[in-house]
MIFI-147290 format. One record per residue (C-alpha): chain; residue in one letter; x, y, z. Coordinates in steps of 0.25 Angstrom, whole numbers. Layout:
// MIFI-147290
REC  mol  type      X      Y      Z
REC    A     a      X      Y      Z
...
END
This chain:
// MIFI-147290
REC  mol  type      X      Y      Z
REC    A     x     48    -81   -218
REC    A     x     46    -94   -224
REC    A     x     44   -105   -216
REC    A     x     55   -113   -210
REC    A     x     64   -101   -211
REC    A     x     71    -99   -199
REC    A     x     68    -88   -189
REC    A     x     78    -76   -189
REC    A     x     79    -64   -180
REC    A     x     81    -49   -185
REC    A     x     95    -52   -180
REC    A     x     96    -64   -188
REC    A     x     98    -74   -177
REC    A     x     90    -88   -179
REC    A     x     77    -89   -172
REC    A     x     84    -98   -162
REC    A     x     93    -90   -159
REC    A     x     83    -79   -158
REC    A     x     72    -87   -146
REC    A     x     84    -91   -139
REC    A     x     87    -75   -139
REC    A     x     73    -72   -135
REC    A     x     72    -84   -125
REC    A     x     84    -77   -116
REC    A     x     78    -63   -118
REC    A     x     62    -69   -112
REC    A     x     69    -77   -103
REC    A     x     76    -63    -96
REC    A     x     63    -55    -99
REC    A     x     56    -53    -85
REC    A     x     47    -41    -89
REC    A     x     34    -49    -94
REC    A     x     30    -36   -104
REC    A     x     43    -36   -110
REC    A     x     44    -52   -110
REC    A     x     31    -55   -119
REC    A     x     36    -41   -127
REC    A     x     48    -49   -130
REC    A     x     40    -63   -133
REC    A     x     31    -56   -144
REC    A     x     41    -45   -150
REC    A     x     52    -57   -152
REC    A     x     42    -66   -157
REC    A     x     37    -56   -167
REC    A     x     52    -54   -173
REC    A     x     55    -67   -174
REC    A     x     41    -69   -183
REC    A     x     42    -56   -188
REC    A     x     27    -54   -185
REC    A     x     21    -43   -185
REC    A     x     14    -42   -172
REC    A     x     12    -53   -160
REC    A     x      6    -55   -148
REC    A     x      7    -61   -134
REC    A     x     -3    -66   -127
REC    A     x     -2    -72   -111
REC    A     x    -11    -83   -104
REC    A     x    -21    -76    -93
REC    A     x    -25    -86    -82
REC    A     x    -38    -86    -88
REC    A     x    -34    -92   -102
REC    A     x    -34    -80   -111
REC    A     x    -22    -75   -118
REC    A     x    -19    -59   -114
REC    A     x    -11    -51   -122
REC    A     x      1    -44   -118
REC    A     x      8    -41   -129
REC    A     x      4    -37   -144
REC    A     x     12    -33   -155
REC    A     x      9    -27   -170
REC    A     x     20    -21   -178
REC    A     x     15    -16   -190
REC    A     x      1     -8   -181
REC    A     x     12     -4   -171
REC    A     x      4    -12   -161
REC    A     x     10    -14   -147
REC    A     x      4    -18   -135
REC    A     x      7    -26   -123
REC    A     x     20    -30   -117
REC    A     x     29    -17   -113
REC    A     x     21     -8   -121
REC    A     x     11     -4   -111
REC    A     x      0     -4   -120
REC    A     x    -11    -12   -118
REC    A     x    -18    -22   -124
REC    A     x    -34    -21   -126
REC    A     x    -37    -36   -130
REC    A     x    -43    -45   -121
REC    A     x    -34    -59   -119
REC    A     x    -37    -71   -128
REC    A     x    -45    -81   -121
REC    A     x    -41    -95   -122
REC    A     x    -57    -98   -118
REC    A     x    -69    -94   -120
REC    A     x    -74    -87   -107
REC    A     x    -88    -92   -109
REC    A     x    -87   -107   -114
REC    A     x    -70   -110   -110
REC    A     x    -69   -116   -124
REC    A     x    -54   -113   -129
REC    A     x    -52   -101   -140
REC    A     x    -47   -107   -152
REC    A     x    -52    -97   -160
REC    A     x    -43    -87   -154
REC    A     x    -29    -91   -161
REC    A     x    -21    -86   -148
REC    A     x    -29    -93   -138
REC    A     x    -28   -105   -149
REC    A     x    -15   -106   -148
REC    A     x    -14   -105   -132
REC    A     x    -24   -116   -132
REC    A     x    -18   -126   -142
REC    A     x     -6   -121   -137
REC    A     x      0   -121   -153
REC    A     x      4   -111   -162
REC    A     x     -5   -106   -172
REC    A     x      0   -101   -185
REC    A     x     -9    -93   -194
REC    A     x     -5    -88   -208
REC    A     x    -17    -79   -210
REC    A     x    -27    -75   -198
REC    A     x    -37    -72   -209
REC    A     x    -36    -86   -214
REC    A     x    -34    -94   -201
REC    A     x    -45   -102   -198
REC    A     x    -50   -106   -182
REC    A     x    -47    -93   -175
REC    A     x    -54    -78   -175
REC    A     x    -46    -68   -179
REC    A     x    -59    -58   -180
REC    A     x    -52    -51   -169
REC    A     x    -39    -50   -178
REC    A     x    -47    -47   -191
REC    A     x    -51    -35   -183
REC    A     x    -38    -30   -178
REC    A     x    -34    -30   -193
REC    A     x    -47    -23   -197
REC    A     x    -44    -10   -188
REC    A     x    -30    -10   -192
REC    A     x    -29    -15   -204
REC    A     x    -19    -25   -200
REC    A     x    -19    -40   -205
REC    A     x    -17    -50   -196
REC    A     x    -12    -61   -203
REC    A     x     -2    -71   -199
REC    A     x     -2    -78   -184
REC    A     x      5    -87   -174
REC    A     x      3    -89   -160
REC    A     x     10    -98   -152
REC    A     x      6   -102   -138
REC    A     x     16    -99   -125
REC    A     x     19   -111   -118
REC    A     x     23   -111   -104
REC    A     x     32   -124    -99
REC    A     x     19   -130    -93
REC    A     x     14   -128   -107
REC    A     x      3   -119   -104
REC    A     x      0   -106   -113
REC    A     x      4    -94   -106
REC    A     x      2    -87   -119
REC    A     x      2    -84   -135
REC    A     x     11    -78   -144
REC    A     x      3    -73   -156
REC    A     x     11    -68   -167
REC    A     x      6    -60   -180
REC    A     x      9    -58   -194
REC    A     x     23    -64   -198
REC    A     x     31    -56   -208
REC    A     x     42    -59   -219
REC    A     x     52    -52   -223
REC    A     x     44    -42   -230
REC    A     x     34    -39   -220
REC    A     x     22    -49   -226
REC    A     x     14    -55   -217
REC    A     x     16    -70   -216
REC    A     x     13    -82   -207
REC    A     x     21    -87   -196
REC    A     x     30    -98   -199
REC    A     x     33   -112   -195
REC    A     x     47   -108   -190
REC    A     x     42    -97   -185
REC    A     x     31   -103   -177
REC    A     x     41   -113   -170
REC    A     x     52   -100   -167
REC    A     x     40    -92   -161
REC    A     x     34   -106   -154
REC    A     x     49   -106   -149
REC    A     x     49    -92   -144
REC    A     x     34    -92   -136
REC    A     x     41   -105   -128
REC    A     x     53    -96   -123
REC    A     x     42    -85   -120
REC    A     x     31    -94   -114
REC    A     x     42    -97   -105
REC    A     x     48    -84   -102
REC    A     x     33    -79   -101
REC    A     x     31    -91    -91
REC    A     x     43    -88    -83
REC    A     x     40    -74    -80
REC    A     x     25    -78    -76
REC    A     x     32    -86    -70
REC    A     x     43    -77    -61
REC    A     x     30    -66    -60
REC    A     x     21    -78    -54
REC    A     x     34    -80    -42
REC    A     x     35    -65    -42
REC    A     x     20    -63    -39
REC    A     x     20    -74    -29
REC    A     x     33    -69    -23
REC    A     x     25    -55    -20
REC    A     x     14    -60    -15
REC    A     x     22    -69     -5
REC    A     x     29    -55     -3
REC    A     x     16    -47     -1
REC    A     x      9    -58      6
REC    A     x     22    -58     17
REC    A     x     21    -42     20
REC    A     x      6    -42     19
REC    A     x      9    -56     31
REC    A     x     17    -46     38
REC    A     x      8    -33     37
REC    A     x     -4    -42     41
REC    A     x      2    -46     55
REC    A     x      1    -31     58
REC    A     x    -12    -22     58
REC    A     x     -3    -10     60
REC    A     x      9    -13     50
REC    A     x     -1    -19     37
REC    A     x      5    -11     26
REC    A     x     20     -8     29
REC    A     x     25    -20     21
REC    A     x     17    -16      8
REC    A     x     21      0     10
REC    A     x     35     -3     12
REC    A     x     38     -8     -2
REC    A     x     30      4     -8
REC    A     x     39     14     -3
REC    A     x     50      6     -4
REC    A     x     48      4    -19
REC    A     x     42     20    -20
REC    A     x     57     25    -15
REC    A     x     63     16    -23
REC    A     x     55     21    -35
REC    A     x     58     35    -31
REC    A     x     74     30    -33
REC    A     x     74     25    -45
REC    A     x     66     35    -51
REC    A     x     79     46    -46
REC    A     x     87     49    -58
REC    A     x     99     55    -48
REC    A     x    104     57    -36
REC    A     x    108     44    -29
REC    A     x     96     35    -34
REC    A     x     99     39    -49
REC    A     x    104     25    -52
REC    A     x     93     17    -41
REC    A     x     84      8    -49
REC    A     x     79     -5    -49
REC    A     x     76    -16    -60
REC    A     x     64    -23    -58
REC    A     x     70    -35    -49
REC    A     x     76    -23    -40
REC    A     x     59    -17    -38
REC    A     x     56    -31    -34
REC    A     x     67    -35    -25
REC    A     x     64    -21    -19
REC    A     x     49    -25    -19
REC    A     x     50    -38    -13
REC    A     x     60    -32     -1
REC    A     x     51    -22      2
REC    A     x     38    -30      3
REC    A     x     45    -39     12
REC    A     x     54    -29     22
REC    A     x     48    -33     34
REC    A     x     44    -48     31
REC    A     x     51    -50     44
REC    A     x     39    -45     52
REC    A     x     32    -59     48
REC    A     x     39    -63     61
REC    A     x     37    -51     71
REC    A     x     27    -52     80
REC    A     x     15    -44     78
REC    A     x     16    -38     93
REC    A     x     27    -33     89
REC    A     x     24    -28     75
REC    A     x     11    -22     82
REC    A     x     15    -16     93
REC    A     x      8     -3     96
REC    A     x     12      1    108
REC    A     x     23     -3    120
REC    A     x     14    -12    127
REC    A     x      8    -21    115
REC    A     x     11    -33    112
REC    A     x      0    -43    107
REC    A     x    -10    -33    116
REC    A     x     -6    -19    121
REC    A     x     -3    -22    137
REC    A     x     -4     -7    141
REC    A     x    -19    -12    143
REC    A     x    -13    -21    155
REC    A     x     -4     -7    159
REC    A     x    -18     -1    160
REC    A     x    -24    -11    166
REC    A     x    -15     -8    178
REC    A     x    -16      6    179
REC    A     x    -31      3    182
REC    A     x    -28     -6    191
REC    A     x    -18      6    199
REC    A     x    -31     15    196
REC    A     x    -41      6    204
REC    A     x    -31      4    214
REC    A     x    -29     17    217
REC    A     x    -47     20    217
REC    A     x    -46      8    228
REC    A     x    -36     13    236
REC    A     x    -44     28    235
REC    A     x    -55     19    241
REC    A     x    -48     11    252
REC    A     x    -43     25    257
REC    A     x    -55     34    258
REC    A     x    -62     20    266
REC    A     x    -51     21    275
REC    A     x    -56     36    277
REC    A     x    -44     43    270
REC    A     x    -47     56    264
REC    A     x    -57     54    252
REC    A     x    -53     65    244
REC    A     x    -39     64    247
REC    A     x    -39     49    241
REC    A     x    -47     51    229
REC    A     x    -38     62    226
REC    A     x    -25     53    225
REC    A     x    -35     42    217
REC    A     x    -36     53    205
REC    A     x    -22     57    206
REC    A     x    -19     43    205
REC    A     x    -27     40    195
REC    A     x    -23     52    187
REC    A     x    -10     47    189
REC    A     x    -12     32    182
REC    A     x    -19     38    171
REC    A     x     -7     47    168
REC    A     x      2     36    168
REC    A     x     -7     26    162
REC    A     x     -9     37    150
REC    A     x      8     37    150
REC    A     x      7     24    149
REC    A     x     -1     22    138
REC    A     x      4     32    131
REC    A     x     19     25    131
REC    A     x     13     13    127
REC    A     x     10     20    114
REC    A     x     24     21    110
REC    A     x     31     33    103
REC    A     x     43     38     96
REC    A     x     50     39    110
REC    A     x     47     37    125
REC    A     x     56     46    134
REC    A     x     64     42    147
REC    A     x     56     48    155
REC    A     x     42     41    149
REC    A     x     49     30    152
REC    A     x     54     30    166
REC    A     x     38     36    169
REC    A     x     34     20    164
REC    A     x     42     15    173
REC    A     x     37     23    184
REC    A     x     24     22    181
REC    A     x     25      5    179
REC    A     x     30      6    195
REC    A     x     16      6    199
REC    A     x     10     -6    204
REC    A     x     -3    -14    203
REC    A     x     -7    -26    211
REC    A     x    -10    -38    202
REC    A     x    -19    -50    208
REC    A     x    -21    -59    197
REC    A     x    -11    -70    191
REC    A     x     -3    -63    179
REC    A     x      3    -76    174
REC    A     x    -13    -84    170
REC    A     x    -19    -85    157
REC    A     x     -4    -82    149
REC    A     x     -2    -86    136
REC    A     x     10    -98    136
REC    A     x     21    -86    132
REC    A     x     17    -78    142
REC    A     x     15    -88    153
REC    A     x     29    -94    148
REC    A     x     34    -80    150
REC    A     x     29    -79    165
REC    A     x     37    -93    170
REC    A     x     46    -86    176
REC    A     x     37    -76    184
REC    A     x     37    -75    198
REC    A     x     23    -81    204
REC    A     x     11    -75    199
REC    A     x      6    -67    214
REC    A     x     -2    -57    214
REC    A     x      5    -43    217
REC    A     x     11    -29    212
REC    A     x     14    -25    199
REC    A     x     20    -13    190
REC    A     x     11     -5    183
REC    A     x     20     -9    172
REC    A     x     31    -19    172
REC    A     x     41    -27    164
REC    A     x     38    -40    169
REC    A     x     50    -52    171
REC    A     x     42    -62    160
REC    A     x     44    -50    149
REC    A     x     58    -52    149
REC    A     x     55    -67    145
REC    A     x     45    -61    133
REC    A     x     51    -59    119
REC    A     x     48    -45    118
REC    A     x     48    -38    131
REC    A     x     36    -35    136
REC    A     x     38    -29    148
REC    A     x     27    -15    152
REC    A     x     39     -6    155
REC    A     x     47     -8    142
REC    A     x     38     -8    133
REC    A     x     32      4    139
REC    A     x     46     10    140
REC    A     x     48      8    125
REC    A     x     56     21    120
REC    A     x     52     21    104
REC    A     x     39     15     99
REC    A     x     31      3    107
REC    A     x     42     -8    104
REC    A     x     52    -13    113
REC    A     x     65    -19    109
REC    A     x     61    -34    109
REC    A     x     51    -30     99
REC    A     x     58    -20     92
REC    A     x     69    -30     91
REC    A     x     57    -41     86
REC    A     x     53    -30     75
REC    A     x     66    -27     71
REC    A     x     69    -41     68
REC    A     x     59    -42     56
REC    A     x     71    -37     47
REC    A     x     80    -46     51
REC    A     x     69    -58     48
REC    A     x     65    -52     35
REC    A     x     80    -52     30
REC    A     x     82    -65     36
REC    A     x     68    -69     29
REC    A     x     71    -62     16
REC    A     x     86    -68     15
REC    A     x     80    -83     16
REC    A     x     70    -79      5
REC    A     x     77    -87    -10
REC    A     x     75    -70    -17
REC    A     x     80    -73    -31
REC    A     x     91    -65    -35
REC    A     x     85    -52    -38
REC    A     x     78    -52    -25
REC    A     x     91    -54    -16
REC    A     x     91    -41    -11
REC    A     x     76    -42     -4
REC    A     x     82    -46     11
REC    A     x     91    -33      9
REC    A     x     80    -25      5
REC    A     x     68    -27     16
REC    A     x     80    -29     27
REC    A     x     88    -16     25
REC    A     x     74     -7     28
REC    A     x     77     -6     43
REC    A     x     92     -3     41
REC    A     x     97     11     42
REC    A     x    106     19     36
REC    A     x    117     23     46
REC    A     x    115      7     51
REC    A     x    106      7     63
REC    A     x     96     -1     57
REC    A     x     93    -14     57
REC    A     x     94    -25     56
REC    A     x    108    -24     50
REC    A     x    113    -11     54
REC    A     x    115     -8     38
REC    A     x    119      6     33
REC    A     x    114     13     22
REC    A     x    125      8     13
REC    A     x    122     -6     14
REC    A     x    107     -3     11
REC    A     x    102     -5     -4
REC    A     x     93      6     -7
REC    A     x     82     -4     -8
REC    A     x     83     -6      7
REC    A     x     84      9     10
REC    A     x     72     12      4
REC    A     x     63      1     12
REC    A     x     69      7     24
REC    A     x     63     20     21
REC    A     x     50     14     16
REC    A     x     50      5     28
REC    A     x     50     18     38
REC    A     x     43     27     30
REC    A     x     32     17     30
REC    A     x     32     14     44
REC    A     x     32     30     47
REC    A     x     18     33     38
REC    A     x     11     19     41
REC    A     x     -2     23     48
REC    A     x     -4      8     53
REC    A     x      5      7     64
REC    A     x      1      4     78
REC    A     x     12     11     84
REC    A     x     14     23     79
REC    A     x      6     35     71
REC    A     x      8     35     56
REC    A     x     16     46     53
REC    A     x     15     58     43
REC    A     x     23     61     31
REC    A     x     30     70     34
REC    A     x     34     64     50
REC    A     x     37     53     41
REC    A     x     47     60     32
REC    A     x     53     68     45
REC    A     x     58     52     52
REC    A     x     61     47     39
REC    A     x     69     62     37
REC    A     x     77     58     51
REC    A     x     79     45     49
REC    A     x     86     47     35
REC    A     x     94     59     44
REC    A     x     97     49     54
REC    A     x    103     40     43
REC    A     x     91     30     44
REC    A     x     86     29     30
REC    A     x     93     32     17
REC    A     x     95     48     14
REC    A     x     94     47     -2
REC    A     x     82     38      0
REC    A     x     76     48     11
REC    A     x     76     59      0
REC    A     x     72     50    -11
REC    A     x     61     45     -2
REC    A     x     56     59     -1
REC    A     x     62     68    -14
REC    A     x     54     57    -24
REC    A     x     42     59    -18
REC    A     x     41     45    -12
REC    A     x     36     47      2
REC    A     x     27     56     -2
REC    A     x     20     45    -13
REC    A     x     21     34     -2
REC    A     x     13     42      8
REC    A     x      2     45     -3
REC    A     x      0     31     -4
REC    A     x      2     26      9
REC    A     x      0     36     21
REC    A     x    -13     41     25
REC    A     x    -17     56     21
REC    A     x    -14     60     34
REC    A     x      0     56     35
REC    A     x      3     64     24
REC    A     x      9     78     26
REC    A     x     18     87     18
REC    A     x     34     85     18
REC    A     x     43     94     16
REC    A     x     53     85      9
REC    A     x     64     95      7
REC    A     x     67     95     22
REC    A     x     70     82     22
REC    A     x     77     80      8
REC    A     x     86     95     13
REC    A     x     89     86     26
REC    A     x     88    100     35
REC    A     x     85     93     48
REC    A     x     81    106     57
REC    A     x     70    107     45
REC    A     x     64     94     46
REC    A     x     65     93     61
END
């Protein structure tokens, strides 16, 4: 090629013609392997050189090598090979004095920020190419002709070098890169320095737009001792069952797969499913028993029933003075007491909370709280100003009789009711409906935060995604009443990872962490009762999935064999 010759592709289109080609192709290249693959493979056909190489500024001023290239040694490394490669970066420096490396003709370049061409390495005077002579040595390779241009960024700062080597003509003979093909090439490291600094770019919001992510479900984790890890397990079985979907080659998940902006869409969804709870208080969050709020108030329930206790020795007392039968009073004093302790272990024992609390437990509280105690002392000093706020209404503070337990009028004014005998009457679990109503409302704050979040376009479906994860599929979830139908299988599967998780987590205050297999039995009855998903329900437990997510997140006691076929053959008198 001699020089001023014009620039031709293999498809005989001019070099212009060619760059503007390559500049849309780098410009739509998000996968960075494949983007500086591109930069060097089109760089060595337009020069038709031999073999290239693309290095990338580090933060420490050395140029790293990601993608090398040698035709005639079949030598391919870097990029989407896989292969590695075993030189250390170029640096722009010396480590021990910080004078620049000029003697390096890559770092040369970066630093002058100018092409270099060299006709003949062997003859090129001002650079070592020791290192290069050796290369040539071992393979019997001859390094001859070189040109590196330096990538500039739009701040015109080197993010990197295009080293290309040995030019061939026509015949295959090895000769030095030209004038026009210097400026063509000079032309093509611009378009890729700006594509290169564009996806740097895009990776850099990425990597901050995670973090922010992380940082937000690691903020909501944090506000509870009890709940620290259900935002970051969430998303890794979320992401395991739809792994174990796209893998399926039939059935109904044959053609399930998501592209890489779908993995992340589903990522980001998953990490911030419950970003909502930012706003719920941790009272509620917490609350480990029926009495708790920002402390457990059965201490003040037994409190009172020491007070009935020592009420009951002084009574003992007053009578035998007044010369009743001795033995006749100290006998209904330990049958009293005997009594208090029975109803004070009931008691407790409700506070705990449970799966159900029968009628008839229910009506014993409310006989139980009957009883009365005398108070003396003031109940409406040393409040805070809610509290106290709370008690305006209040009748005079006298001294008089009160229920052992009672739901007081100022209650009613609170914003969860705090009253003794609802709490304490609470049916399923330790939370009455004001605060199940406050912990249910985390959904609907985190699709209404998520909907006011500017997601691009491939990240649209994000508030669909977290928001569907306490929907069912007959339509008696919330907070929309959605049926299975309307569901993506995106927000199917977080619904399923969202109870599975909160089934097996061990860190919960109000519960037991539950064993495999009890866990696959509830999640059997809720798929049965049209809950969750049925195809995702066998997925879930056919690929393998539960079992993988329990090996890497339950504790070893939890786990316990299943036997998956009676629940994938759906025969319920075999799994009851």
């Amino acid at each position: 090629m001699a020089d001023g010759d014009t620039v031709k592709t293999s498809g005989g289109s001019s070099g212009l013609e060619r760059l503007i080609e390559i500049g849309l192709a780098l410009s739509a290249e998000r996968n960075h392997d494949r983007l500086t693959e591109m930069i060097l493979l089109e760089a060595m056909d337009i020069t038709n050189a031999d073999g290239g190489t693309l290095y990338l500024r580090t933060d420490d001023d050395a140029l790293k090598f990601v993608i090398m290239r040698t035709n005639s040694l079949k030598i391919a490394m870097g990029g989407t090979t896989g292969v590695p490669i075993p030189f250390p970066p170029v640096r722009m420096y010396n480590a021990e004095t910080g004078k620049p490396n000029y003697n390096n003709v890559s770092a040369a370049a970066a630093l002058n920020k100018k092409a270099i061409n060299i006709p003949d390495a062997y003859q090129a005077e001002g650079y070592d190419f020791s290192g290069t002579k050796k290369f040539d040595e071992g393979t019997g390779y001859r390094s001859k002709s070189f040109l590196c241009i330096p990538l500039l960024n739009y701040s015109d700062e080197v993010i990197g070098v295009l080293q290309l080597l040995n030019a061939k003509d026509a015949d295959g003979e090895v000769i030095a890169f030209t004038t026009e093909v210097q400026r063509t090439i000079g032309a093509l490291a611009s378009q890729a320095a700006v594509a290169i600094d564009n996806q740097k770019l895009i990776e850099a919001q990425k990597a901050l737009m995670d973090s922010l992510i992380k940082v937000m479900a690691h903020a909501i984790d944090a506000k509870s001792p009890y709940t620290g890890g259900h935002c970051q397990r969430v998303p890794e079985l979320t992401k395991m069952l739809a792994s174990k979907a796209s893998d399926s080659k039939e059935g109904i998940f044959a053609d399930f797969e998501l592209d890489d902006q779908q993995w992340y869409e589903l990522h980001v969804a998953a990490w911030l499913h419950d970003i909502g709870k930012v706003t719920t208080p941790e009272f509620v969050v917490d609350k480990a028993t029926k009495l708790q709020t920002i402390y457990d108030r059965v201490h003040e329930v037994r409190m009172r029933f020491e007070v009935l206790r020592r009420d009951a020795e002084i009574k003992m007392l007053k009578a035998i003075a007044k010369g009743k039968n001795a033995r006749i009073e100290r006998k209904k004093f330990r049958d009293k007491c005997q009594e208090l302790k029975e109803q004070w272990a009931f008691i407790a024992d409700s506070n705990i909370g449970g799966e159900f609390m029968s009628q008839d437990k229910q009506d014993r509280v409310h006989a139980i709280s009957k009883q009365k105690w005398y108070r003396y002392f003031d109940r409406q000093l040393g409040l805070s100003w809610t509290e106290a706020k709370l008690l305006e209404k209040a009748p005079p503070p006298e001294e008089g009789w009160e229920h052992l337990l009672a739901d007081l009028p100022e209650h009613s004014e609170a914003e969860y009711d705090l009253g003794e005998i609802t709490n304490m009457c609470i049916q399923r679990g330790t939370l009455n409906d004001d605060e199940r109503r406050k912990i249910n409302d985390h959904i609907v704050l985190t699709i209404e935060m998520l909907n006011e979040m500017p997601f691009p376009k491939h990240l649209k479906r994000v508030p669909e995604f977290a928001g569907g994860h306490h929907e069912k599929m007959d339509g008696t979830g919330y907070p929309n009443q959605l049926k299975g139908e309307d569901m993506s299988w995106p927000a199917k599967m977080m619904a399923i990872a969202d109870i599975f998780e909160a089934l097996t987590a061990a860190d919960r205050p109000y519960k037991k962490a539950k064993t495999l297999s009890e866990s696959v039995k509830i999640l059997w009855f809720m798929k049965k009762d049209k809950h969750v998903d049925a195809d995702l329900f066998n997925l879930f437990l056919a690929s393998g999935a539960y079992k993988e997510y329990a090996e890497q997140f339950l504790r070893p006691e939890q786990i316990d064999e299943v036997d998956v076929s009676k629940y994938l053959d759906q025969p319920q008198q075999a799994a009851e």
